[in-house]
C-alpha positions as CSV (number, residue, x, y, z in Angstrom):
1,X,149.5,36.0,229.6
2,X,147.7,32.6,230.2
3,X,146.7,32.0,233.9
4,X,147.6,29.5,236.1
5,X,145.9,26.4,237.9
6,X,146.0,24.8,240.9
7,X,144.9,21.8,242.0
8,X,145.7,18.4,244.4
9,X,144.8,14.6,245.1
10,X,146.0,12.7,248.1
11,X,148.3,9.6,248.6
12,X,150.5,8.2,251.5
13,X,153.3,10.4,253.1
14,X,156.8,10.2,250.9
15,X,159.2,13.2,251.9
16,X,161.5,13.6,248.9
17,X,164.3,16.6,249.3
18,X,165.7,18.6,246.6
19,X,169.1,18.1,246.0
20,X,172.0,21.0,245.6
21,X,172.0,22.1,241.9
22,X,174.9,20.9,240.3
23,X,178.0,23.6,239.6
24,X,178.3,25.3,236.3
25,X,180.9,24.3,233.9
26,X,183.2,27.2,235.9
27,X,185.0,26.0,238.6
28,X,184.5,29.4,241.0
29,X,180.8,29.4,240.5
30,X,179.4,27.2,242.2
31,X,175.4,26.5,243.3
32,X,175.2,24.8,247.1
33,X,172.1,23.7,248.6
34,X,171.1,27.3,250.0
35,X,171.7,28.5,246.6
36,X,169.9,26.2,244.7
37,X,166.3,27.8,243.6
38,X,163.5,27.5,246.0
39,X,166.1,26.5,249.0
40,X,164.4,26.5,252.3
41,X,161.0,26.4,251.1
42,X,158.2,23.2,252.1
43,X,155.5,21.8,249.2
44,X,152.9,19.2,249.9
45,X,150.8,17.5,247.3
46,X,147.5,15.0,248.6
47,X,146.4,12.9,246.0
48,X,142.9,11.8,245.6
49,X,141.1,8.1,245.8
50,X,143.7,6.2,243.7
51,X,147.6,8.3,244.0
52,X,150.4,7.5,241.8
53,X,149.9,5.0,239.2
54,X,146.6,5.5,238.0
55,X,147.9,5.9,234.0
56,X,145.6,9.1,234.7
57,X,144.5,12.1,237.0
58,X,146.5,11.6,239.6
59,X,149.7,10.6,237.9
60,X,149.0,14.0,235.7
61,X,149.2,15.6,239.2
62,X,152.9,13.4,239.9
63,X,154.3,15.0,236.8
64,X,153.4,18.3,237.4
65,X,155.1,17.5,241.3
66,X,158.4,15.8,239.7
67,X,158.8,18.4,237.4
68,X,158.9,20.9,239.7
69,X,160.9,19.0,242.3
70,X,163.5,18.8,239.3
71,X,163.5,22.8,238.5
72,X,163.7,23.5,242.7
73,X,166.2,21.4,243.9
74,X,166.3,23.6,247.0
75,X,162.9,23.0,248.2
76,X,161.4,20.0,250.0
77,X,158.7,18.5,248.1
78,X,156.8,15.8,250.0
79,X,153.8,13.8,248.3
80,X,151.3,11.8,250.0
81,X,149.1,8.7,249.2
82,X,145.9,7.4,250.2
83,X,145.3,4.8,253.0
84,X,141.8,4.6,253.1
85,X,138.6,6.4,252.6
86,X,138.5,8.5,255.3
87,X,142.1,9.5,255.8
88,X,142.2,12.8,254.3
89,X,142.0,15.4,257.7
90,X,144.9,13.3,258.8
91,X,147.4,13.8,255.8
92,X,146.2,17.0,255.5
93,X,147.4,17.8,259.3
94,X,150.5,15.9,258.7
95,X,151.3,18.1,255.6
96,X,150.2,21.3,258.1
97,X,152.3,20.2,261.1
98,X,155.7,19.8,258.6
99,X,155.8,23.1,258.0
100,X,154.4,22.8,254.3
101,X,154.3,26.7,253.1
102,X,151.6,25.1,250.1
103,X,149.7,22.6,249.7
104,X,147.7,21.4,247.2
105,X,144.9,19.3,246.9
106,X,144.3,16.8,244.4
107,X,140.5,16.4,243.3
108,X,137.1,17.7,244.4
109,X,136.9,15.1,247.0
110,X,139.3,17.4,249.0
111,X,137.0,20.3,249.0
112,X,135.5,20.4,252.9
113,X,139.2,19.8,254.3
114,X,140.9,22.0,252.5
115,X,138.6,25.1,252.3
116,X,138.4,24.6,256.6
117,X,142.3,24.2,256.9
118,X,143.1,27.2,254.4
119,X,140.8,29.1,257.0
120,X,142.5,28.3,260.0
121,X,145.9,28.2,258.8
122,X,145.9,32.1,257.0
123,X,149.7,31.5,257.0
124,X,149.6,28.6,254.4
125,X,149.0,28.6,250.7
126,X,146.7,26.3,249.4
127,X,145.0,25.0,246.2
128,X,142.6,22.7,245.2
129,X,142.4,20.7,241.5
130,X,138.2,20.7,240.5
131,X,136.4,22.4,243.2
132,X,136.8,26.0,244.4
133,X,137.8,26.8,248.1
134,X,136.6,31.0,248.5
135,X,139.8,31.7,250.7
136,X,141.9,34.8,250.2
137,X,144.7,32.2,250.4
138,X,144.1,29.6,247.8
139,X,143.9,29.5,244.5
140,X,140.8,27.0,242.8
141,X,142.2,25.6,240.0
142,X,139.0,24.0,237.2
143,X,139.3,22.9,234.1
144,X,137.1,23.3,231.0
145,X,136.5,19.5,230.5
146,X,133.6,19.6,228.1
147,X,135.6,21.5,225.9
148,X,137.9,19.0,225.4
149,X,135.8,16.2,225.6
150,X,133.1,17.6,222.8
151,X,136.8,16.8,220.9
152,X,136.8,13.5,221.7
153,X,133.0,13.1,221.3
154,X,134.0,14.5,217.5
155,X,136.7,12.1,217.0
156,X,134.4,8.9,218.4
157,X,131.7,9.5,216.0
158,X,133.8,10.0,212.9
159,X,135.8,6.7,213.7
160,X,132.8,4.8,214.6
161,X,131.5,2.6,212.1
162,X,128.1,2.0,214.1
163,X,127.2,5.0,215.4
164,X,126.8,3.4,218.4
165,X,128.9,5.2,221.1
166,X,129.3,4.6,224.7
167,X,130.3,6.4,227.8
168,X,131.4,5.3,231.3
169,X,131.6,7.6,233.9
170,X,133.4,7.3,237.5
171,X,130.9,8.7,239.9
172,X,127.4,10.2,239.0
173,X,128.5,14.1,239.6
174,X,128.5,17.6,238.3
175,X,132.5,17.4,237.4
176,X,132.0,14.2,235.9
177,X,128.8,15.1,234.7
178,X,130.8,17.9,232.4
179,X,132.7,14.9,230.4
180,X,129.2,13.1,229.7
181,X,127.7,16.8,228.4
182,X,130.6,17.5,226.1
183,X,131.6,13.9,224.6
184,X,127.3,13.4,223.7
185,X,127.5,16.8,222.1
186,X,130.2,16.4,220.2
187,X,129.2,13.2,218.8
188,X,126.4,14.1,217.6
189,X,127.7,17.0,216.3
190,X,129.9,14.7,214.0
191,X,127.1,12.4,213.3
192,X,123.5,13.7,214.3
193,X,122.2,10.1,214.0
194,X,124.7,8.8,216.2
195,X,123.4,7.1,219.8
196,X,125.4,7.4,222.9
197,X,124.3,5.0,226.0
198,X,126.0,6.1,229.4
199,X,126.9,4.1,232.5
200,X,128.4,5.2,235.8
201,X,130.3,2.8,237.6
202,X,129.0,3.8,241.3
203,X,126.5,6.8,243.1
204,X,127.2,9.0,245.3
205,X,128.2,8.8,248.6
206,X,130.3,5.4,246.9
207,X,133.0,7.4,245.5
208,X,134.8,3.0,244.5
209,X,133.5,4.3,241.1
210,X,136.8,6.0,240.4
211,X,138.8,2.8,240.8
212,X,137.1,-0.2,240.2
213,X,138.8,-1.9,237.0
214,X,136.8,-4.9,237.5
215,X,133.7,-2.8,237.0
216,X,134.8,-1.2,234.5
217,X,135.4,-4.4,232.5
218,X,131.7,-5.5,233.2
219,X,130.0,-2.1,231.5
220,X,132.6,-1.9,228.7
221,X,132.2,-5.9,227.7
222,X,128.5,-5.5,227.4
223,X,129.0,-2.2,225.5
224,X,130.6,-3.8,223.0
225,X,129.1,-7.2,222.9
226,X,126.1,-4.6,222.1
227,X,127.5,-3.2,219.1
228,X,128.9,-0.3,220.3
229,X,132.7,0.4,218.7
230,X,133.9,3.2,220.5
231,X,133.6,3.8,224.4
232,X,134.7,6.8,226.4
233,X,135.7,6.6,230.0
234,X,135.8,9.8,232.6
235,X,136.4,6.5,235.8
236,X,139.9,7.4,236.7
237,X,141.5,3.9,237.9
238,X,137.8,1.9,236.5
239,X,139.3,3.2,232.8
240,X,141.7,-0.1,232.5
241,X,139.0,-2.1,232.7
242,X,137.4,-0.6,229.3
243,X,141.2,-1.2,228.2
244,X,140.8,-5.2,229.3
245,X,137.1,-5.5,227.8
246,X,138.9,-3.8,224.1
247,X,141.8,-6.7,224.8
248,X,139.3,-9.7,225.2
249,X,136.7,-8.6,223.0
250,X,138.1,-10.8,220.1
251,X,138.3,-7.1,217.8
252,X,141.1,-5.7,216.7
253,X,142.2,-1.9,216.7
254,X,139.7,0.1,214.5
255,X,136.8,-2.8,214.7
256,X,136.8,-1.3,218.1
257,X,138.2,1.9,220.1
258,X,138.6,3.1,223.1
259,X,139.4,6.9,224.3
260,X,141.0,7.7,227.3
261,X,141.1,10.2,229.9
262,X,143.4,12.8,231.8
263,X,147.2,11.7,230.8
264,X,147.6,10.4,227.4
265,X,146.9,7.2,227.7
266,X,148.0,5.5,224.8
267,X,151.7,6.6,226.2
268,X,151.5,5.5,229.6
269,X,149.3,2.0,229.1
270,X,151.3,-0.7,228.3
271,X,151.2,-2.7,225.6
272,X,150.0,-6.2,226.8
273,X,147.0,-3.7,228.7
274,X,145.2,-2.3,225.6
275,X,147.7,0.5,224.2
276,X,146.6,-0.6,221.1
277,X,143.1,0.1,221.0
278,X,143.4,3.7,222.9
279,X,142.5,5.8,219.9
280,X,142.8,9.4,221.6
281,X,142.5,10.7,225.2
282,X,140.9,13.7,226.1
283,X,143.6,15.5,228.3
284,X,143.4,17.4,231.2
285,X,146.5,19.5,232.1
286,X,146.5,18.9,235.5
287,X,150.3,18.6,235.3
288,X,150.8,21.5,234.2
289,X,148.3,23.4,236.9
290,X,150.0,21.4,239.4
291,X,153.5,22.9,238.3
292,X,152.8,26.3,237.6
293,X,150.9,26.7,241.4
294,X,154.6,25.4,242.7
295,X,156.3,27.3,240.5
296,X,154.4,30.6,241.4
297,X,154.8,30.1,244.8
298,X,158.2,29.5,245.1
299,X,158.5,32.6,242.9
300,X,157.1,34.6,245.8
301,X,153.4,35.3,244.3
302,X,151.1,32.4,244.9
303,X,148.0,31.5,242.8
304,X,145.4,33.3,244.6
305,X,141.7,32.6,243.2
306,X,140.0,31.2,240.7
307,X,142.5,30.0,237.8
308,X,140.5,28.0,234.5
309,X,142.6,25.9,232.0
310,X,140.1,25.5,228.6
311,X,140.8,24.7,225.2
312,X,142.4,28.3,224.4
313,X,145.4,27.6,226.5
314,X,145.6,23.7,226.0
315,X,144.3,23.2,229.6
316,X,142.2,20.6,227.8
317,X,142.3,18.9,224.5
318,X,142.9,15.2,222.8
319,X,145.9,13.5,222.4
320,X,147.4,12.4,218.9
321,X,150.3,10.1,219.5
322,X,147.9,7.0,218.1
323,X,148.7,7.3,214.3
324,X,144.9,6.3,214.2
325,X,143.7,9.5,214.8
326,X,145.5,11.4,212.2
327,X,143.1,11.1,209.2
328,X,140.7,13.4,211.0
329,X,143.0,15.6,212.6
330,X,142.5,18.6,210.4
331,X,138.9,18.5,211.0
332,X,139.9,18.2,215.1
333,X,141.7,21.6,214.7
334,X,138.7,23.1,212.7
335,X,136.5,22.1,215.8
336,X,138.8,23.5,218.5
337,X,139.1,26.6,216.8
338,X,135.2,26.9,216.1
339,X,135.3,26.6,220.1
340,X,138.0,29.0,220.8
341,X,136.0,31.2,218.7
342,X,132.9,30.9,220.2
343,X,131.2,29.4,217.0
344,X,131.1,26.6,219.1
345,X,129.6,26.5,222.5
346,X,130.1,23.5,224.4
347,X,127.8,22.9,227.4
348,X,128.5,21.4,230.6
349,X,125.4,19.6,232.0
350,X,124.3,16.6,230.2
């Protein structure tokens, strides 16, 4: 049976209650607000750096949270947003003090709060989205990201009439570094001869990296003002500047590409912000890992542990929805099952 994952960002504090289920289509049976499923029951989710309408991680994490607000109308889901930096251990204690029976973390950055609140608060269910928290109650949800981004990697040199690739990268670090190993391997797995030239859009301890669109926009132009056609971000918010450069570059779509990240980007960018040029994204379910940790607890049995989400589920993977991308789908399957097989082993450290 696949495993579960679990895993949270932060953003400002918006209480939403579940509604009473509708009655069924008989008269005398009837579902009332203590009925409905999960009635009674509190769920927090902290987003990271950027919260809700990010076209990426953390609106993967909202989906997850809306669908399971829809399925649970008795519960009280309540999601909160970013005002700063350095606000985390106060949502975190505002999510504690309202009674929240889980909570879940959204992003790595979460990691030191988290793990110390799930120690003093035994009571409370936790789970974090990229980093592990060793608590008997929380469950460390991770994702296999270099699986799915050796796809990508695959898909960039095939398209690529240069062999010139490039890759922009939030925030120089390990999780981030994972995207970087997998896209250069897969590329040149494609095309040995292809060359990939990387940029990060900040260092540690600036964590801007992850939503700075005006950055972004500076590495991408000169990218392709370079020569390089097809560009790869793992930046979070910085990605719609790689969108912008594609926009202004005076290409069109298939001169140039780019591949997104997280959600499926050529579905939730607009139009006039690039959708065009978004060949494939390299998705990372945390919607789904987001869900399934509600879902399990308000089943009674919550994700203890660590839970991974890899290509053999479809916790990773690329997105199709770009009609672009469907002349070398058949050889995107052969790859992912070369990988699920083992013939393929993707590494994780650039």
């Amino acid at each position: 049976m696949r495993k579960q994952t679990l895993k949270s960002l932060a953003v400002g504090v918006v209480a939403v209650v579940g509604l009473a289920a509708c009655g069924s289509s008989s008269s005398s049976d009837t579902t009332t607000a203590a009925d409905a499923p999960g009635a009674g029951m509190k769920i927090g989710l902290l987003y990271d750096i950027t919260g809700r309408g990010d076209k990426s991680f953390n609106d993967a994490a909202a989906a997850g949270y809306d669908k399971a607000m829809a399925e649970f109308p008795g519960a009280t889901f309540t999601e909160s947003a970013p005002t700063g930096d350095e606000d985390r251990p106060e949502r975190l204690k505002t999510l504690i003090e309202a009674g929240n029976g889980l909570i879940i973390c959204v992003g790595f950055l979460w990691t030191k709060d988290c793990g110390e609140a799930a120690a003093a608060h035994p009571e409370i269910s936790f789970a974090i989205i990229d980093d592990v928290i060793d608590q008997p109650n929380a469950a460390s949800l991770l994702f296999s990201e270099e699986q799915g981004s050796y796809l990508v990697g695959y898909a960039a040199a095939l398209k690529s009439t240069t062999g010139k690739l490039g890759f922009i990268g939030g925030v120089r670090t390990d999780g981030i570094g994972k995207f970087e190993a997998g896209f250069k391997q897969g590329a040149l797995a494609a095309n040995p001869s292809a060359t990939i030239e990387v940029k990060y859009a900040s260092e540690p301890p600036d964590f801007s990296g992850f939503n700075d669109p005006a950055k972004g926009k500076t590495i991408a132009a000169a990218m392709y003002k370079s020569g390089i056609d097809v560009i790869y971000h793992a930046a979070g918010g910085t990605g719609a500047g790689l969108f912008a450069a594609a926009m202004e570059s005076g290409k069109v779509p298939g001169e140039i590409w780019a591949i997104g990240v997280d959600s499926d980007q050529y579905n939730s960018v607009a139009a006039e912000n690039g959708q065009e040029f978004i060949l494939t994204s390299m998705l990372k379910r945390v919607d789904v890992a987001t869900y399934e940790a509600m879902k399990a607890y308000i089943n009674g049995a919550p994700l203890t542990g660590t839970v991974r989400y890899d290509v053999s589920t479809d916790g990773v993977g690329y997105s199709s929805s770009n009609a672009a991308i469907a002349d070398i789908a058949d050889k995107l399957e052969a790859v992912k099952a070369d990988i699920i097989s083992g013939t393929v082993v993707v590494t994780d450290k650039p």
